[in-house]
Residue frames as a rotation matrix with the C-alpha (Angstrom) as fourth column:
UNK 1
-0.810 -0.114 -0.576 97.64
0.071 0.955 -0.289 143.25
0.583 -0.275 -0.765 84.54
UNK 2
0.266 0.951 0.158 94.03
-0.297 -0.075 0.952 142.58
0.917 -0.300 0.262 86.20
UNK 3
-0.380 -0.450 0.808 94.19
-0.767 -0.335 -0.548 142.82
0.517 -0.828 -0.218 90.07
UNK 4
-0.385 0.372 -0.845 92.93
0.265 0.921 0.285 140.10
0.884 -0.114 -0.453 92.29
UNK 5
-0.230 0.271 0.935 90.52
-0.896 -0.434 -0.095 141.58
0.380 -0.859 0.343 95.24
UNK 6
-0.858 0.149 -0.491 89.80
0.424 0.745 -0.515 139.40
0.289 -0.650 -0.702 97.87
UNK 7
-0.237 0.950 0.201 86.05
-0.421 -0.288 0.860 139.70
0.875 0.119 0.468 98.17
UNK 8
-0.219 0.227 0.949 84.41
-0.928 0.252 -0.274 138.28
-0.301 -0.941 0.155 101.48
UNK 9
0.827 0.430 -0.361 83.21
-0.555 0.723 -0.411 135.28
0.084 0.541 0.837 98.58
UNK 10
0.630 -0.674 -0.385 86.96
-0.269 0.277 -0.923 134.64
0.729 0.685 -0.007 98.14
UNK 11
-0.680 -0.364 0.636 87.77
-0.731 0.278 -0.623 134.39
0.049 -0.889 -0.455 101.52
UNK 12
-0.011 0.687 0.727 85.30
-0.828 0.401 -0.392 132.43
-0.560 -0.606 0.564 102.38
UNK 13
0.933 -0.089 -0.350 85.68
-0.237 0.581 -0.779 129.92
0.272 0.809 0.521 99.09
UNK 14
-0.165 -0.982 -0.091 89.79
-0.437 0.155 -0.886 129.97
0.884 -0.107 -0.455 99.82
UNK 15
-0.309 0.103 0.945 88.65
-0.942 -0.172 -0.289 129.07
0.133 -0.980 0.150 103.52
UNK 16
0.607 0.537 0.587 86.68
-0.529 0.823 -0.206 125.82
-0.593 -0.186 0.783 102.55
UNK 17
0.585 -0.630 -0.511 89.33
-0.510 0.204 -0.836 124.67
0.630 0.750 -0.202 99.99
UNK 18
-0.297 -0.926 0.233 91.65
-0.552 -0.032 -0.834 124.91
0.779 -0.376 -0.501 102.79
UNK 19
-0.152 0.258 0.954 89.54
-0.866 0.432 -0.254 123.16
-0.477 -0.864 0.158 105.38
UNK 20
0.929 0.345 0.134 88.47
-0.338 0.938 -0.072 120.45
-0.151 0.022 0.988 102.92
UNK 21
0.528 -0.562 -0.637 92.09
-0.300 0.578 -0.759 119.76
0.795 0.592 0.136 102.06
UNK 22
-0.537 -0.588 0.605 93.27
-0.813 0.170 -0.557 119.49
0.224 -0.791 -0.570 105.76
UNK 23
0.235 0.643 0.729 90.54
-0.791 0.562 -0.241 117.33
-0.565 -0.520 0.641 106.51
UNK 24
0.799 0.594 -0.094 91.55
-0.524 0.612 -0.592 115.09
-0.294 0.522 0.801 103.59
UNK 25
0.098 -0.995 0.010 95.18
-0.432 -0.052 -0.900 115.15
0.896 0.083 -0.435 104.61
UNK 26
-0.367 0.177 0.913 93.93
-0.897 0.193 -0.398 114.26
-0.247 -0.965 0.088 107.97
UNK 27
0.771 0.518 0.371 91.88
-0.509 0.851 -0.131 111.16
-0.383 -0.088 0.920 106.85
UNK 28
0.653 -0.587 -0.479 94.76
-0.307 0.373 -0.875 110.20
0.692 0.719 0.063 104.59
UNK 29
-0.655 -0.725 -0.211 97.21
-0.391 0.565 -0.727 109.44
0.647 -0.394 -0.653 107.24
UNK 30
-0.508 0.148 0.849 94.48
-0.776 0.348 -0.526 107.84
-0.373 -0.926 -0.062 109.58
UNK 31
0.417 0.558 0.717 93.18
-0.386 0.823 -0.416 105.53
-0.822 -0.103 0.559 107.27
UNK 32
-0.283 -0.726 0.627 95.78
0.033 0.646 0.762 105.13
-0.959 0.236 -0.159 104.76
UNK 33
-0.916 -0.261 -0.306 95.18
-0.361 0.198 0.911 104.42
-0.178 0.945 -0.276 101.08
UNK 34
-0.954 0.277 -0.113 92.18
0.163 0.799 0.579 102.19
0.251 0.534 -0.808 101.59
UNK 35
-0.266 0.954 0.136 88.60
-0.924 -0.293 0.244 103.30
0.273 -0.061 0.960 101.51
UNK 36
-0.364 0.302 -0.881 87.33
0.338 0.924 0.177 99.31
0.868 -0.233 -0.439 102.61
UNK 37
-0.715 0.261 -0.648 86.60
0.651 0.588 -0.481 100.30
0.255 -0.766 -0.590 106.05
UNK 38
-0.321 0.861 -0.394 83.78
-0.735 -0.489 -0.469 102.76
-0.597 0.139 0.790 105.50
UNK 39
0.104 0.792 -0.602 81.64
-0.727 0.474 0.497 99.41
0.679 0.386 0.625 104.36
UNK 40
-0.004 0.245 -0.969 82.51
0.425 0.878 0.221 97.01
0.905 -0.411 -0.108 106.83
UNK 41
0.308 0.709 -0.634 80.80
0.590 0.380 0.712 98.48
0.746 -0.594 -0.301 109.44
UNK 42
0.651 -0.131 -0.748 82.85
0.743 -0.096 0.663 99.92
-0.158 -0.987 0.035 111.87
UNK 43
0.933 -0.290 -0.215 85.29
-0.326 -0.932 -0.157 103.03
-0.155 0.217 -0.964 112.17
UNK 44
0.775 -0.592 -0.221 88.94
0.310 0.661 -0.684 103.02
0.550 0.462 0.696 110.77
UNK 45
0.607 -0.583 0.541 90.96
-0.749 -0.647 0.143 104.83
0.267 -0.492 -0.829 113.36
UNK 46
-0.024 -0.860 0.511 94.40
-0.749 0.354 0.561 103.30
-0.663 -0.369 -0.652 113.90
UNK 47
0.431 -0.157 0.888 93.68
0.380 0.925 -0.021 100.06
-0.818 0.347 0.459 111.65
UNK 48
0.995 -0.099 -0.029 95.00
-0.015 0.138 -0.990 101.16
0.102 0.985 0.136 108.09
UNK 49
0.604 -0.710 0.362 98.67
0.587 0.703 0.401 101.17
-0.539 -0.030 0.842 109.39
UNK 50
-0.624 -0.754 -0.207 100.61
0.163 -0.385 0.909 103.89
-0.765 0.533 0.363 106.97
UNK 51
-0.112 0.542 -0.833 99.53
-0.912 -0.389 -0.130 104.20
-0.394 0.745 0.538 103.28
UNK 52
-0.903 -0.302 -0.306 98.90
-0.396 0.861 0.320 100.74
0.166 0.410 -0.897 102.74
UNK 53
-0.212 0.975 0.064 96.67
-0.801 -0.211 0.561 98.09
0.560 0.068 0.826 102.81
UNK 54
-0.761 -0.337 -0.554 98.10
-0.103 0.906 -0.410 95.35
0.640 -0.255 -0.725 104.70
UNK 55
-0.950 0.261 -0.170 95.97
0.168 -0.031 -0.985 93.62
-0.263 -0.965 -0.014 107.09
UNK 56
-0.479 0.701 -0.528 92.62
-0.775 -0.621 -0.121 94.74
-0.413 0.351 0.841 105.27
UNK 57
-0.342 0.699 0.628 89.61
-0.299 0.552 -0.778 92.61
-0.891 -0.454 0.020 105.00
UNK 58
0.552 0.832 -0.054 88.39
0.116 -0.141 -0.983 94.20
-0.825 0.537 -0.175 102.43
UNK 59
0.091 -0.355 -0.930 91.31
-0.616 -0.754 0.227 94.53
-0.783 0.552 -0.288 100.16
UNK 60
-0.796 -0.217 0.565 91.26
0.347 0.602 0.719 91.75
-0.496 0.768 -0.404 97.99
UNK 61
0.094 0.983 -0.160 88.66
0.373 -0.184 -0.909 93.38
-0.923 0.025 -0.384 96.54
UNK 62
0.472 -0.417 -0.777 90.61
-0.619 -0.784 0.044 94.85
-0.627 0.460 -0.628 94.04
UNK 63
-0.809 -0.560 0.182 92.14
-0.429 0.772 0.469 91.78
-0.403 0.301 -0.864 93.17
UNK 64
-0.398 0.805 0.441 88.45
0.456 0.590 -0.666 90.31
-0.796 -0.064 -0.602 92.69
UNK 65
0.534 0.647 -0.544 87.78
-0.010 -0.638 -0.770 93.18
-0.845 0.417 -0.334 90.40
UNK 66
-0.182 -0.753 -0.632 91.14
-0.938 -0.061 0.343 92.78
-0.296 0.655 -0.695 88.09
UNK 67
-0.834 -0.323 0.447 89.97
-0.194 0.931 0.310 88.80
-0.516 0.172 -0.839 88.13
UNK 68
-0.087 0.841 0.533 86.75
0.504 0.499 -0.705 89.87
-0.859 0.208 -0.468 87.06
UNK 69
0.417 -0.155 -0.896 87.98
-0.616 -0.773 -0.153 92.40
-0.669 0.615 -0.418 84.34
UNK 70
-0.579 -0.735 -0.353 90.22
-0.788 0.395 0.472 89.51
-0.208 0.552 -0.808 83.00
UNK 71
-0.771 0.174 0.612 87.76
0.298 0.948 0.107 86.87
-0.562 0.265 -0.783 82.61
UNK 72
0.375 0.927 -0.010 85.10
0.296 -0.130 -0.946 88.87
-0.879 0.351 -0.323 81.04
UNK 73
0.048 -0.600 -0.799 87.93
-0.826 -0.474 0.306 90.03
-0.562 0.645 -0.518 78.77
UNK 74
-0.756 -0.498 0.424 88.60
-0.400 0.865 0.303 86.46
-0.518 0.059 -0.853 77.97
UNK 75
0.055 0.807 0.588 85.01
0.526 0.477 -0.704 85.82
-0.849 0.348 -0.398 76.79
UNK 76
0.835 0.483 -0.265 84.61
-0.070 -0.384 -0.921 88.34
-0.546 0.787 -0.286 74.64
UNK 77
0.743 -0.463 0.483 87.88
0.664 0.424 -0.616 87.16
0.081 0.778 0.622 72.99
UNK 78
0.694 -0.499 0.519 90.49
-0.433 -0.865 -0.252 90.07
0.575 -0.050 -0.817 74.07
UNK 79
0.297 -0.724 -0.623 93.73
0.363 0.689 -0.628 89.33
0.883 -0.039 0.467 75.88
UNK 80
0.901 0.095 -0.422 94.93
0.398 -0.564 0.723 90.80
-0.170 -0.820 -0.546 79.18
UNK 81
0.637 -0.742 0.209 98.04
-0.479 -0.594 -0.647 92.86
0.604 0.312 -0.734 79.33
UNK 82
0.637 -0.724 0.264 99.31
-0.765 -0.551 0.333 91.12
-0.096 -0.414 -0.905 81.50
Protein backbone atom coordinates (compact mmCIF):
# COMPACT_ATOMS: atom_id res chain seq x y z
CA UNK A 1 0.00 0.00 0.00
CA UNK A 2 1.67 3.53 -1.00
CA UNK A 3 2.21 5.77 2.12
CA UNK A 4 0.94 9.27 2.30
CA UNK A 5 3.84 11.84 3.60
CA UNK A 6 2.75 15.02 4.57
CA UNK A 7 5.15 17.28 2.73
CA UNK A 8 5.28 21.06 3.90
CA UNK A 9 3.17 21.42 0.12
CA UNK A 10 0.48 19.22 1.76
CA UNK A 11 0.21 21.01 4.74
CA UNK A 12 0.09 24.00 3.41
CA UNK A 13 -2.56 22.93 0.39
CA UNK A 14 -4.74 20.93 3.33
CA UNK A 15 -4.42 24.40 5.24
CA UNK A 16 -6.09 26.56 2.42
CA UNK A 17 -8.81 23.93 1.66
CA UNK A 18 -9.60 24.21 5.20
CA UNK A 19 -9.55 27.97 5.47
CA UNK A 20 -11.45 28.39 2.19
CA UNK A 21 -14.15 26.04 3.41
CA UNK A 22 -14.61 27.82 6.84
CA UNK A 23 -14.76 30.98 5.21
CA UNK A 24 -17.49 29.64 2.92
CA UNK A 25 -19.37 28.10 5.81
CA UNK A 26 -19.01 31.41 7.40
CA UNK A 27 -20.52 33.46 4.46
CA UNK A 28 -23.19 30.79 4.11
CA UNK A 29 -24.89 31.39 7.33
CA UNK A 30 -24.40 35.29 7.08
CA UNK A 31 -25.82 35.73 3.90
CA UNK A 32 -27.90 32.81 3.37
CA UNK A 33 -28.56 31.18 0.00
CA UNK A 34 -28.64 34.38 -1.98
CA UNK A 35 -25.73 35.91 -3.79
CA UNK A 36 -28.16 39.34 -4.83
CA UNK A 37 -26.55 41.46 -2.33
CA UNK A 38 -23.01 41.56 -3.66
CA UNK A 39 -24.69 43.77 -6.74
CA UNK A 40 -26.86 46.02 -5.04
CA UNK A 41 -24.40 47.96 -3.60
CA UNK A 42 -24.09 47.56 -0.15
CA UNK A 43 -22.88 44.77 2.38
CA UNK A 44 -25.10 41.72 3.41
CA UNK A 45 -24.46 41.27 7.08
CA UNK A 46 -27.59 40.32 9.03
CA UNK A 47 -30.09 40.93 5.96
CA UNK A 48 -30.33 37.34 4.32
CA UNK A 49 -32.25 35.98 7.42
CA UNK A 50 -31.38 31.96 7.48
CA UNK A 51 -30.94 30.10 4.12
CA UNK A 52 -33.48 31.84 2.35
CA UNK A 53 -34.39 34.52 0.35
CA UNK A 54 -37.22 36.23 1.83
CA UNK A 55 -37.18 39.86 1.93
CA UNK A 56 -34.57 40.14 -1.06
CA UNK A 57 -34.66 42.82 -3.62
CA UNK A 58 -32.97 41.13 -5.83
CA UNK A 59 -34.59 37.79 -5.79
CA UNK A 60 -37.09 37.82 -8.28
CA UNK A 61 -34.45 37.64 -10.42
CA UNK A 62 -34.62 34.16 -10.78
CA UNK A 63 -38.10 34.22 -11.46
CA UNK A 64 -37.29 36.84 -14.37
CA UNK A 65 -34.81 34.36 -15.68
CA UNK A 66 -37.29 31.10 -15.63
CA UNK A 67 -39.89 33.79 -17.43
CA UNK A 68 -37.33 34.50 -19.78
CA UNK A 69 -36.26 30.78 -20.42
CA UNK A 70 -40.03 30.03 -21.00
CA UNK A 71 -40.86 32.56 -23.48
CA UNK A 72 -37.90 32.15 -25.62
CA UNK A 73 -38.80 28.46 -25.40
CA UNK A 74 -42.19 29.32 -26.66
CA UNK A 75 -40.83 31.02 -29.81
CA UNK A 76 -38.78 28.65 -30.96
CA UNK A 77 -41.77 26.24 -30.68
CA UNK A 78 -40.74 23.93 -27.51
CA UNK A 79 -42.96 23.53 -24.48
CA UNK A 80 -42.05 24.18 -20.83
CA UNK A 81 -42.10 21.41 -18.33
CA UNK A 82 -44.00 22.89 -16.45
Amino acid sequence: MLEMGLTPATVVIAALVLLWAIWAVRRLRGRGLCDCHDHDGGGAKGRAGGLGCSGCSGCGAADRMVAEMDRRLQESGRASRR
